[in-house]
N, C-alpha and C positions, 0 to 999 in steps of 0.2 A: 122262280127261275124264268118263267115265262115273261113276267111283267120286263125282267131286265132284257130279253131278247128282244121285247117290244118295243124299251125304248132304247135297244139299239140299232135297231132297224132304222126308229125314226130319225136319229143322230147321225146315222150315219145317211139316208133321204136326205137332210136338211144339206149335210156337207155336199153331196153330190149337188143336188138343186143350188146350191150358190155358186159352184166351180160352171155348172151351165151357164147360170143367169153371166158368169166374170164373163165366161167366153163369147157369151152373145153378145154383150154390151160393148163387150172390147174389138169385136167385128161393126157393130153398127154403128155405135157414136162416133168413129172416126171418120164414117163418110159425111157427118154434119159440119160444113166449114164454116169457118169464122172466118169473114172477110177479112183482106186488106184495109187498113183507111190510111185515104190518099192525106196526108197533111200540109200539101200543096209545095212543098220544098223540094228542090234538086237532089235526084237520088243518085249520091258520088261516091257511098262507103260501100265498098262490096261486101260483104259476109257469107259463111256456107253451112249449109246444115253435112252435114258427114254420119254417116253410121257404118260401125264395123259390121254390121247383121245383125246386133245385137242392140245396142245401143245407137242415139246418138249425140253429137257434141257439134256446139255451135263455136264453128271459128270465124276469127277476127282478125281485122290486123294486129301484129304484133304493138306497134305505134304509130300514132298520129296526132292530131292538134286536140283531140279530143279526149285521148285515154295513152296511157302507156304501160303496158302490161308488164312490160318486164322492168318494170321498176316496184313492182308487187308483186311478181312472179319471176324470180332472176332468174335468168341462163346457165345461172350457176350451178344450179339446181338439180340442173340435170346432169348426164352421166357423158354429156359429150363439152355441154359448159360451152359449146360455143354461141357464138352471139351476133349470127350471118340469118339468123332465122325472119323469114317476111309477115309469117300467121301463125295466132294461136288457136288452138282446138282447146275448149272447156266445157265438161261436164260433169253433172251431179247424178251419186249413187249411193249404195252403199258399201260400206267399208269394209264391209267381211267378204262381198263379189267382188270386188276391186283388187284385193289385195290375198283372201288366201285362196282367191278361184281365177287362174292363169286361163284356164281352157275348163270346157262344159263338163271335160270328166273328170276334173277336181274339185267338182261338185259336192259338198256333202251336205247331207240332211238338215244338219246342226245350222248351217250359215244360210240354207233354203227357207228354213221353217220362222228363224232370228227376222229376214230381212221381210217376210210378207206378212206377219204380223207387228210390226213397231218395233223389234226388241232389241236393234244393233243400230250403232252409227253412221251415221254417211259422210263423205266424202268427195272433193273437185277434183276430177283428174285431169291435169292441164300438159299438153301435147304442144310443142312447137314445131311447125313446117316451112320449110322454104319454099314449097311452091304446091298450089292447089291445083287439081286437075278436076273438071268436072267429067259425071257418067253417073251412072242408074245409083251410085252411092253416095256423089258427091252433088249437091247443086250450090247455084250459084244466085243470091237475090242483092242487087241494089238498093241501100236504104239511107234516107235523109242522114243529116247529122243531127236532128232533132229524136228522131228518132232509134238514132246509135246512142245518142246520151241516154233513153232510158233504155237501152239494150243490158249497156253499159252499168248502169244503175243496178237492173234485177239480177244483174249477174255476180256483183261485186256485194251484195246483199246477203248471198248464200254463203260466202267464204263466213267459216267463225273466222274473230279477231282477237289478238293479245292484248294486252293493256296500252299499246303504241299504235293500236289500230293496223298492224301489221297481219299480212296472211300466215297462219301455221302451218308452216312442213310437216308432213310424217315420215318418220325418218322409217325407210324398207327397202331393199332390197328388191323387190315385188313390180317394178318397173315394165312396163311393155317393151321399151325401148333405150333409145339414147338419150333419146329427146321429150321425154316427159316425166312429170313427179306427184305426187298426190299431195293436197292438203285439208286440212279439217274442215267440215262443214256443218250447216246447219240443218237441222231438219231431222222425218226421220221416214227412210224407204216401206215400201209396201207397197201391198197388189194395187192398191189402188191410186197409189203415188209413186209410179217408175222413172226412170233414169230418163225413159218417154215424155211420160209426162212432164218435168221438168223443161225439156228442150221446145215441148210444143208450149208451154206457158211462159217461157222466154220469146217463140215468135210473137204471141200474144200482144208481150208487154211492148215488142216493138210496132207493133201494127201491122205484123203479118199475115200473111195465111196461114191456118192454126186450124188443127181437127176442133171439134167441141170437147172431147178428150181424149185420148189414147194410153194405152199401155207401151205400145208397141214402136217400133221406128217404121213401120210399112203404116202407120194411122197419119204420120210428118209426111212420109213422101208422097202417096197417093197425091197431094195435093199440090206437089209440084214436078209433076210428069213431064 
């Protein structure tokens, strides 16, 4: 009886000393920036990082010479189906927060414990807006078109595809709004690969400024105050 309390003690020491070490690492590494690199072209595409407090999501324009979104992600899709929208918001998470957690208090265990150790799906949650405003939640970066093509790329990477190379709807109810819809993804969520992370390793790929890693969306914005 003793030996088992012993090494419950230690089991549970071990779980506490990793939740520290998360929270430390998740506080420091985000002040490590990974520069911009300048690739010497005119910087004419605007793009925004966006977080709801929680998350965040990297929009775009809806179309231009370089990508057109809603011809892979229609209009239709959504629940308002119109087709006046100028920016898309996209980002990757997991599909069990996404879709059976509306707010922090439909929270459950089940879908907490799934998404931080590897066990459930994730998911693009893709947002249309007609007009972006910047402030402390939205900014605003300029980037080559050399460097929107691989934005473009890392991001078109993560949607899974069907056999037509086309993006998968998931068909829910589960909607933030009018103007957005969820579809299949690749990957698979955890503490150490967040919705965060994702967004700062898409500035990455474009050559932006980028934490050296984050969990968080206060690890993305610190860096562009």
């Amino acid at each position: 009886m003793k030996k088992m309390i012993i090494l419950l003690l230690k089991a549970i020491g071990v779980i506490l000393g990793v939740i520290l070490l998360y929270v430390a690492l998740g506080y420091a590494l985000p002040f490590i920036e990974v520069s911009a690199k300048d690739d010497g072209q005119k910087k004419e595409i605007p793009i925004y990082i966006y977080t709801n407090g929680v998350h965040t999501d990297i929009v775009m324009p809806v179309k231009n010479d370089v990508q057109d979104w809603s011809a892979k992600i229609p209009f239709a899709n959504t629940l308002s189906k119109k087709t006046d929208y100028n920016y898309i918001g996209i980002g990757w998470g997991d599909k069990g927060f996404y879709l059976d957690t509306p707010t922090w208090a439909d929270l459950k265990f089940s879908t907490a414990f799934k998404a931080t150790f590897w066990l459930s799906e994730s998911a693009m949650h893709c947002s249309y807006y007609k007009v972006m405003k910047e402030g402390a939640d939205c900014k605003k970066i300029m980037i080559s078109r050399n460097q929107y093509q691989k934005l473009v790329q890392f991001v078109d990477e993560k949607f899974d595809k069907d056999e037509n190379g086309d993006f998968i709807l998931i068909p829910t109810s589960a909607v933030y709004g009018n103007n957005d819809a969820f579809y299949d993804a690749k990957g698979k969520y955890s503490f150490l690969n967040t919705c965060n992370t994702w967004a700062n390793d898409a500035l990455k790929s474009a050559g932006q400024k980028a934490a050296f890693w984050t969990p968080s969306d206060y690890g993305i914005f610190l860096h562009y105050k």
